[in-house]
C-alpha positions in Angstrom: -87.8 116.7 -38.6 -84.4 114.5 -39.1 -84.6 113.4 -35.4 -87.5 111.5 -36.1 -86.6 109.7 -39.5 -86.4 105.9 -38.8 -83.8 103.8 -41.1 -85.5 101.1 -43.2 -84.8 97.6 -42.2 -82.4 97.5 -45.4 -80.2 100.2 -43.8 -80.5 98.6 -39.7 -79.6 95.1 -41.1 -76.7 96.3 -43.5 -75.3 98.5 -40.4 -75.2 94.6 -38.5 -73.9 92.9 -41.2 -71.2 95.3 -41.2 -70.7 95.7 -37.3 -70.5 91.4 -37.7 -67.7 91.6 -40.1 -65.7 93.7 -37.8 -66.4 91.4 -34.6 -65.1 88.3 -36.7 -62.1 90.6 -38.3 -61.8 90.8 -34.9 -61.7 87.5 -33.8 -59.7 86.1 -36.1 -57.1 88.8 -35.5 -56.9 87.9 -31.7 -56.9 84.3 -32.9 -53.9 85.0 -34.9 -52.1 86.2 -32.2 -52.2 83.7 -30.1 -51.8 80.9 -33.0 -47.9 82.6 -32.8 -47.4 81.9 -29.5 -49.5 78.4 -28.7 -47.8 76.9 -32.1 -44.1 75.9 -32.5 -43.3 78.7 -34.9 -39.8 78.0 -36.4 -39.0 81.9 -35.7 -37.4 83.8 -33.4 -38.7 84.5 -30.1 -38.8 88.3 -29.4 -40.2 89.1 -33.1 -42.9 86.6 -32.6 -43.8 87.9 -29.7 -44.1 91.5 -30.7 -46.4 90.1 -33.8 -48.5 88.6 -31.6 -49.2 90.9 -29.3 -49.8 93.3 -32.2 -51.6 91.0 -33.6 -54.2 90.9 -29.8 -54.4 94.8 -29.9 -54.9 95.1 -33.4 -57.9 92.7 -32.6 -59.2 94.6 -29.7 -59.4 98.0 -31.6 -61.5 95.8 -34.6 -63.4 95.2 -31.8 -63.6 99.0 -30.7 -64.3 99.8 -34.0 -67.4 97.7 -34.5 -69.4 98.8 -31.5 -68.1 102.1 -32.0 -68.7 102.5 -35.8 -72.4 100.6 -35.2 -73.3 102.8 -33.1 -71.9 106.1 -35.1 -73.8 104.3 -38.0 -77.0 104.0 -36.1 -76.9 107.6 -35.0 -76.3 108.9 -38.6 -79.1 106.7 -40.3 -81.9 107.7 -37.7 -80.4 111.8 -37.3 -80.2 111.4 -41.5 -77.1 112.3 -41.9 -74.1 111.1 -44.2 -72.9 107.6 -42.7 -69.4 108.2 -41.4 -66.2 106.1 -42.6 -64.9 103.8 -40.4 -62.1 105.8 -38.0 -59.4 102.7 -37.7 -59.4 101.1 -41.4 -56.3 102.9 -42.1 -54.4 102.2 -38.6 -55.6 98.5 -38.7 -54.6 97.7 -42.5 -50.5 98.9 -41.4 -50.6 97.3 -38.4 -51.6 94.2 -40.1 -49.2 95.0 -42.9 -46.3 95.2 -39.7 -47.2 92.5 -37.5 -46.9 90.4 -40.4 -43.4 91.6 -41.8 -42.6 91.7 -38.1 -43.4 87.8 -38.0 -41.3 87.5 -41.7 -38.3 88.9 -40.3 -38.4 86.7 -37.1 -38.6 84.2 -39.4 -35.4 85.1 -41.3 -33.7 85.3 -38.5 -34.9 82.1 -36.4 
């Protein structure tokens, strides 16, 4: 029966390695954001706001996305099934992609 398969420990410690990538994509996302607004950033004020707090949410759905995509992972190594692909990769790399040419043109303009 495919309930009852268990995951080698390969497959359980591969599925945390990734789920820790995400929490410090994560972090360092958040971090990011609030690097623009604690530090004298020689740019103008709205557009470094909006990057950062693109920047914060962009962070908390990284977040999302490793508890969510751990568990999703978990479920689909134990049930044997096909692992599924990450649900936010796409969203997060254009946000990333606009929160930084969103800090580029307050640059340009400060």
């Amino acid at each position: 029966m495919a309930d009852d398969y268990t995951p080698t420990a390969q497959v359980i410690l591969a599925n945390e390695r990734t789920f820790l990538a995400w929490i410090r994509t994560a972090l360092a996302l958040v971090a990011t954001g609030v690097a623009l607004e604690a530090f004298d950033v020689p740019a103008q004020e709205t557009w470094l706001h909006i990057s950062a707090s693109l920047f914060v949410v962009l962070g908390i759905a990284a977040a999302i996305q490793a508890w969510v995509g751990w568990r999703a992972i978990d479920a689909a190594a134990r049930g044997g099934r096909p692992v599924p692909a990450p649900f936010i990769r796409t969203a997060l790399t254009v946000g990333v992609i606009v929160a930084v040419a969103i800090v580029g043109i307050g640059l340009i303009l400060g």
